[in-house]
C-alpha positions in Angstrom: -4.9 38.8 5.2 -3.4 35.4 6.3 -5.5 32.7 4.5 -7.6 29.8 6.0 -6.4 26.5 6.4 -7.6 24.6 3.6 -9.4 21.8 5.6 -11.0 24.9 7.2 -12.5 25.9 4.3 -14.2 22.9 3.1 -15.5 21.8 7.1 -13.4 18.3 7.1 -10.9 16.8 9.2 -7.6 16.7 8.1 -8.0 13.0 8.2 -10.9 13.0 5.6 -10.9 10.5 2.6 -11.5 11.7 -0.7 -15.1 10.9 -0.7 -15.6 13.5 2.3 -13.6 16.3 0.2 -15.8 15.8 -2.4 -18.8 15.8 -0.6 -18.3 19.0 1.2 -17.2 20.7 -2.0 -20.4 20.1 -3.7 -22.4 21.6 -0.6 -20.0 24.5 -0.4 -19.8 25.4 -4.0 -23.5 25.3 -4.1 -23.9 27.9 -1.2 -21.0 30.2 -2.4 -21.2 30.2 -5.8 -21.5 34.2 -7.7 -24.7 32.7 -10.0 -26.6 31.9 -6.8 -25.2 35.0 -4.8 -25.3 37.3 -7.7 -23.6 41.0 -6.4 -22.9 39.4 -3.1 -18.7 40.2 -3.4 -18.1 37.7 0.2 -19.7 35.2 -1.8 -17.9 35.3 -4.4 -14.7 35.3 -2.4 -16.1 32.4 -0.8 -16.3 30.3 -3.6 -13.3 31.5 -4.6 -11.6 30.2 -1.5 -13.7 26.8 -1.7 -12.6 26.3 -5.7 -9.3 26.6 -4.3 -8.6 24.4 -1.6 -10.2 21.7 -3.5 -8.5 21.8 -6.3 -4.9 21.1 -3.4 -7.0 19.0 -1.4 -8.2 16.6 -3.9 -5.1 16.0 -5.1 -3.3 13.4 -3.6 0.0 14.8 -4.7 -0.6 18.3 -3.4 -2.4 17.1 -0.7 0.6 15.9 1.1 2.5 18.9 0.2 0.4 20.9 1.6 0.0 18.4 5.1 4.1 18.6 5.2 4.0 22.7 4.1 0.9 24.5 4.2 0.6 27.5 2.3 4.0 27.9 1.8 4.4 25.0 -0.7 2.2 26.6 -3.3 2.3 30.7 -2.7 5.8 31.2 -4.5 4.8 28.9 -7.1 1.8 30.5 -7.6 1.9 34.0 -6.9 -0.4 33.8 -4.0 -3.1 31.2 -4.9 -2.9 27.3 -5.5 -3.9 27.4 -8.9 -2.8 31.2 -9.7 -7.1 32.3 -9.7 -7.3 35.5 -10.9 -11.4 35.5 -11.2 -13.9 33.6 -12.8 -13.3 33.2 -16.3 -10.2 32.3 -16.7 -9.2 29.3 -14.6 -11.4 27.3 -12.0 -14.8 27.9 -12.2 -16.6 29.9 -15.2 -20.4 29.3 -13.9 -22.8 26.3 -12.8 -21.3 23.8 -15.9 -18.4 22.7 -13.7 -20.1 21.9 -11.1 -22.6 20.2 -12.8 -20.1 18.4 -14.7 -18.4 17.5 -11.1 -21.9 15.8 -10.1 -23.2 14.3 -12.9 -19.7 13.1 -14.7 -19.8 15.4 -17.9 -16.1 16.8 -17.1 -13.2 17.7 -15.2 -13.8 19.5 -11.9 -10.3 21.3 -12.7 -11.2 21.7 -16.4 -8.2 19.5 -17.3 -8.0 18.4 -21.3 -8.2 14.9 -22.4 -5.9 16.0 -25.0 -2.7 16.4 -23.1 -0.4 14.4 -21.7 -1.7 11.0 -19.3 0.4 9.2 -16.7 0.0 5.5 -17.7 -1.9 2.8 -15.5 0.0 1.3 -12.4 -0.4 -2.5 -12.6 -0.2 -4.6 -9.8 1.5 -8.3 -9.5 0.6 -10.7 -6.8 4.2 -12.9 -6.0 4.1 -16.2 -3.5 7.8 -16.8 -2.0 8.6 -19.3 1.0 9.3 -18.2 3.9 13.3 -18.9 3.8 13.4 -16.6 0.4 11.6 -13.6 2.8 14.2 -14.2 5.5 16.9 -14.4 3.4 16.0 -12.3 0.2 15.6 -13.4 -3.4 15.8 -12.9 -7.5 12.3 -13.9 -8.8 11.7 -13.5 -12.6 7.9 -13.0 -14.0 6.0 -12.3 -16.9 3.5 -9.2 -16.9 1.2 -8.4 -19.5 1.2 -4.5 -20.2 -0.4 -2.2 -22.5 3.3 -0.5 -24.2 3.6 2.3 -27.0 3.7 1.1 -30.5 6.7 0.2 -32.2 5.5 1.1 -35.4 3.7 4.2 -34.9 5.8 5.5 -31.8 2.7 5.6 -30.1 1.0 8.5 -32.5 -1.5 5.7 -33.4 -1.1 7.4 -37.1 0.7 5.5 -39.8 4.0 5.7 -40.5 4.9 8.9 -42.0 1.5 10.5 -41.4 0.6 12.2 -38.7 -3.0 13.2 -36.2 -4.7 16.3 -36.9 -6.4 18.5 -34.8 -9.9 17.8 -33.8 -11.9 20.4 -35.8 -15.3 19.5 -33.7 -13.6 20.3 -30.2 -10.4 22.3 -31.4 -8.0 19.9 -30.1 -9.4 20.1 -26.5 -11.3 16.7 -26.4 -14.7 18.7 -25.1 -17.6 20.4 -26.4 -19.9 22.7 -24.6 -23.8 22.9 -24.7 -25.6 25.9 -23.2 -29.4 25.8 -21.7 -31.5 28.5 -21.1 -33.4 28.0 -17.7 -35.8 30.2 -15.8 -32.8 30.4 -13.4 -30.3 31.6 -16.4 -28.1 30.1 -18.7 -26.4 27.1 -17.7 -23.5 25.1 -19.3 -22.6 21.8 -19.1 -19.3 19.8 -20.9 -19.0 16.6 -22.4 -16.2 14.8 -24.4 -16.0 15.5 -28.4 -18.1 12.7 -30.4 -15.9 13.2 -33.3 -12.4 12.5 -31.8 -14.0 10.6 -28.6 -12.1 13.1 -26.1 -8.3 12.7 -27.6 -8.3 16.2 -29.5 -7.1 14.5 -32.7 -8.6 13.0 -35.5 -6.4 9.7 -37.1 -7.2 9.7 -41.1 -5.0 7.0 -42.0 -4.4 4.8 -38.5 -1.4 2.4 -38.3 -1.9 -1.0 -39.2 0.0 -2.4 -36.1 -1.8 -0.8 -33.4 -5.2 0.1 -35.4 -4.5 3.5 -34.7 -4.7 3.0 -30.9 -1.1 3.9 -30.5 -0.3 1.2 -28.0 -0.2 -2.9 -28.2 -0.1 -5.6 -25.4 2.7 -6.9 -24.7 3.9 -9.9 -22.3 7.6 -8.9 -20.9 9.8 -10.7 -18.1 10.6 -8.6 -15.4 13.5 -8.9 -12.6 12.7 -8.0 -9.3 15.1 -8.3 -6.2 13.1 -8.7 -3.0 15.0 -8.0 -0.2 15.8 -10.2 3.2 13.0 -9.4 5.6 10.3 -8.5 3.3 7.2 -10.0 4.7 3.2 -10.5 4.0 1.2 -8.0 2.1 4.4 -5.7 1.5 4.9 -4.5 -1.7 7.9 -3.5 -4.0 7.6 -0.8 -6.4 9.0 -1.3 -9.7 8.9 2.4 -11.4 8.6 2.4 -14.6 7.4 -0.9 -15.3 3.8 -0.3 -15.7 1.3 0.7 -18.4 2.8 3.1 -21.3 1.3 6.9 -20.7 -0.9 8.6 -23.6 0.4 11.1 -25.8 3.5 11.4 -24.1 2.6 11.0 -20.5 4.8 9.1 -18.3 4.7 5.4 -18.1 2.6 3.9 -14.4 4.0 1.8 -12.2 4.4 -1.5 -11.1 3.9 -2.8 -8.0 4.6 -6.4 -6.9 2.4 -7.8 -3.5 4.1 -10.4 -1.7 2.6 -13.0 0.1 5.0 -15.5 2.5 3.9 -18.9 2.8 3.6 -20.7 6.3 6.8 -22.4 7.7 6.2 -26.3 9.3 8.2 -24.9 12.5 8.5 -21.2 13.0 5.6 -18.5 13.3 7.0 -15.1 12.3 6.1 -12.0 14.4 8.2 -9.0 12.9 11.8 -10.4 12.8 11.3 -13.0 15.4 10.8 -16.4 15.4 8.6 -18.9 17.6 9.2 -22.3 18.6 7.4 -25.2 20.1 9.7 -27.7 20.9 9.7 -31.1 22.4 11.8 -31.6 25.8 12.0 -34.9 27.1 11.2 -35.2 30.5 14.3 -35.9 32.3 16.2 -33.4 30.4 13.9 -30.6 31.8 14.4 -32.3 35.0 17.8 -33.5 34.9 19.1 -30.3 32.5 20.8 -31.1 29.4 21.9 -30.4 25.9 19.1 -30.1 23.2 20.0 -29.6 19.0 17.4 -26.3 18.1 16.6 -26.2 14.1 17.0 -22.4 13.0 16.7 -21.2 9.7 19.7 -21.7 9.0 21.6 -24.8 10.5 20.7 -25.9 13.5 22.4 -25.0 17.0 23.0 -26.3 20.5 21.4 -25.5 23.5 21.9 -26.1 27.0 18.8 -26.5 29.1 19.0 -25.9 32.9 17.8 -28.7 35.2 14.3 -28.1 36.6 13.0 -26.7 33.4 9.6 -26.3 33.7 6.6 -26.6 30.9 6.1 -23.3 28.9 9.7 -22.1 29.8 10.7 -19.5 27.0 14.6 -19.8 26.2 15.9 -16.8 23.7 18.5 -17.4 21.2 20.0 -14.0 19.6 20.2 -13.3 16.5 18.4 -16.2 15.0 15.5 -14.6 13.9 14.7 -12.6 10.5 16.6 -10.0 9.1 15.2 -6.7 9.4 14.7 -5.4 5.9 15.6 -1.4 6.9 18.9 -2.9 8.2 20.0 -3.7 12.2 21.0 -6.9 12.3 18.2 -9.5 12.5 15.8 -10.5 15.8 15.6 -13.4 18.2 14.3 -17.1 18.0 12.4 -17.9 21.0 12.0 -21.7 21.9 9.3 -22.8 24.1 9.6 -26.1 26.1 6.8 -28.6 25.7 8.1 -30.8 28.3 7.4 -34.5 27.3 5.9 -36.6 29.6 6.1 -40.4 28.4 3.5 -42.6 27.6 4.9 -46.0 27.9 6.8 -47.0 30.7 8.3 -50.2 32.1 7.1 -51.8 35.5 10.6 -50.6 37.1 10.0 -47.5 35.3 6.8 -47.1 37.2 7.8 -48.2 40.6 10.4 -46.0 40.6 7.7 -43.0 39.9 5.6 -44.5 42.6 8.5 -45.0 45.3 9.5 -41.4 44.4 6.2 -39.7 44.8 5.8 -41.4 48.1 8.7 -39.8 49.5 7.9 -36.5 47.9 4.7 -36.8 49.2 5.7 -38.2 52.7 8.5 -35.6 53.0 6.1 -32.4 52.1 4.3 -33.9 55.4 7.8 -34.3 57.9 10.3 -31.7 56.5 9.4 -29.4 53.3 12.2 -28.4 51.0 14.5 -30.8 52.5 15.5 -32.6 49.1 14.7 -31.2 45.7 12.4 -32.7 43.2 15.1 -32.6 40.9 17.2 -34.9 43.2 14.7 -37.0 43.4 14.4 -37.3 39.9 18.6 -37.8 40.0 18.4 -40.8 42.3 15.4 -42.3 40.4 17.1 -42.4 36.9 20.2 -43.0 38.0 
C-alpha cells in the first residue's frame, strides 16, 4: 500500500513552520496513540504513521529531502520506514512518556541521547563595509570569540592521562526514567541523569585547564573574502569556524552578516546605480558635454539639446558587479535641470524679449521656431 504524504498525515501545509508541525503532532499523537485506543490495530497504525512523519518533518535536514524526494529519499535507506519502526518498543514511541516528555520538556521526542555526539553552535558576526568594498569585493580580518576543544584535555574534560567513566546512575545514556501508577495506567516520564547532568559520564579527576568542561574560550582572527556584489543583510558562511562540537560532534558554523553603508551619490537597487545630477540650464537646452562621477573614475557624457527635467540617461556597465557572475548593471543619471538664481539685467531682458516672442509666436504661427533656437539666439 503506497504511503501518505507526510504533510498528509499530520493535517499541515507543506509550507508550515515548525511550530505548526509540532502542534498538529501533539493532537494527533493524542488521538492515535495504542494506550488510548487499546486493541484498536488502525489506531495503532495511525500513530505509527503520525510518529513517523514527524520524526522527517521536524527535521530540517530531512525535511528538505523529503520536499526535493518524497518517499524515495528514505525507503532504501530504511527498509521501508523513515526511522526503520518495527513496533512500539523498540524505536519511536514506547508509551505516553514520550509524549509527555515532548509537552512538558522532560526529553527527546526522537529519544535521542545526550551522550553522543553534538554538532557545535553556529555563531554569527555582524561586518559593516562601504559601499565601494561591496561593489568591488574585499579581505576583512576579525576577531571572534568561540567556545574551542581543550588543548590540554583534547576535549575529554578528564585530566591528562585519565579518562570519563560511564555514568553508573543513567548507564551512560544521560537519562533516567520514573514510572507513575494512574487510574488511567502506568505512565512514564524521562528526565536528564542528576548524577552526570545528562553527559553519560562521570569526570573523577577533571582537567585543570578547562575544569573538566572539555572546551575553553578562545578569541581567534579570522579571514574572510567577501566577494564583489555582495550587498545588505547577505551573509557568508564560514564552515567550520564556529563553536567546537561535544564529545566528538562536528564543529558549528560561522556566519558573517553584512551590512553596506550609504553612498553620498549613488542609491543601489540590485546591480544598478542612481543618479541625481545637476544640469545647467543651457546645457539641457543648448546640449552639451557633462563629466558623470561612477564608481570608479569618472566618464563623459554627451547631453542632447532640449533635455528636459527628469530625463533618465543610461550608462552600461557602470553599475555593481553581480556577485553570481554576468558582468555588472547600469548607472542611470537623472537630470535636475538647473535653473539659475541670480541673473544680470541683460540676462533678464534677454529672458523677457525671448518669452515675448515665444509667447507672441504661439499666438501667429505655432512651431515655427524652436524653443531651443530661441534659447541659441538669446545666449549667443
Amino acid at each position: 500500500m503506497a504511503k501518505r504524504d507526510y504533510y498528509e498525515v499530520l493535517g499541515v501545509q507543506k509550507d508550515a513552520t515548525d511550530s505548526d508541525i509540532k502542534k498538529a503532532f501533539r493532537q494527533a499523537a493524542k488521538k492515535h496513540h495504542p494506550d488510548v485506543n487499546p486493541d484498536d490495530k488502525e489506531a495503532e497504525a495511525r500513530f505509527k504513521e503520525v510518529n513517523e512523519a514527524y520524526e522527517i518533518l521536524s527535521d530540517s535536514g530531512k525535511r528538505a529531502q523529503y520536499d526535493q524526494f518524497g518517499h524515495a529519499a528514505f525507503d532504501q535507506a530504511s527498509g521501508g520506514g523513515a526511522n526503520g519502526f518495527g513496533g512500539f518498543g523498540g524505536g519511536g514511541f514506547g508509551g505516553f512518556e514520550d509524549i509527555f516528555d515532548a509537552f512538558f520538556g522532560g526529553g527527546s521526542v526522537r529519544g535521542s541521547r545526550r551522550s553522543g555526539p553534538a554538532r557545535g553552535s553556529d555563531l554569527r558576526y555582524n561586518m559593516t563595509i562601504t559601499f565601494e568594498e561591496a561593489a568591488f569585493g574585499v579581505t576583512k580580518d576579525f576577531n571572534v570569540v568561540r567556545e574551542e576543544n581543550c588543548g590540554e584535555c583534547g576535549g575529554s574534560g578528564a585530566k591528562k592521562g585519565t579518562e570519563a567513566k560511564t555514568c553508573p546512575t543513567c548507564g551512560g545514556s544521560g537519562q533516567v526514567r520514573s514510572v507513575q501508577n494512574t487510574a488511567f495506567g502506568s505512565f512514564s516520564s524521562t528526565r536528564p541523569c542528576d548524577a552526570c547532568r545528562g553527559e553519560g559520564k562521570i569526570i573523577a579527576d577533571p582537567c585543570s585547564a578547562c575544569q573538566g568542561k572539555g572546551r575553553i574560550s578562545r578569541s581567534r582572527r579570522i579571514s574572510v573574502n567577501i566577494p564583489a556584489g555582495i550587498d545588505n543583510d547577505q551573509a557568508i558562511t564560514l564552515s567550520g569556524e564556529g563553536e567546537a562540537g561535544k564529545r566528538g560532534g562536528p564543529p558549528g558554523d560561522l556566519y558573517v552578516y553584512i551590512t553596506v553603508k550609504p553612498h553620498n551619490l549613488f542609491i543601489r537597487r540590485n546591480e544598478n546605480l542612481y543618479l541625481d545630477m545637476v544640469v545647467p540650464f543651457t546645457t539641457a537646452a543648448l546640449g552639451g558635454e557633462i563629466v558623470v562621477p561612477t564608481l570608479k573614475t569618472p566618464v563623459k557624457y554627451n547631453v542632447p539639446e532640449g533635455t528636459q527635467p527628469g530625463t533618465v540617461f543610461r550608462l552600461r556597465d557602470q553599475g555593481i558587479a553581480r556577485i553570481r557572475g554576468g558582468g555588472r548593471g547600469d548607472l542611470f543619471v537623472k537630470a535636475v535641470v538647473e535653473v539659475p538664481k541670480k541673473l544680470t539685467e541683460r540676462q533678464k531682458e534677454l529672458l523677457r524679449e525671448l518669452d515675448a516672442e515665444l509667447m507672441g509666436e504661439a499666438k501667429a504661427e505655432p512651431q515655427k521656431r524652436s524653443f531651443v533656437d530661441k534659447v541659441k539666439d538669446a545666449f549667443s
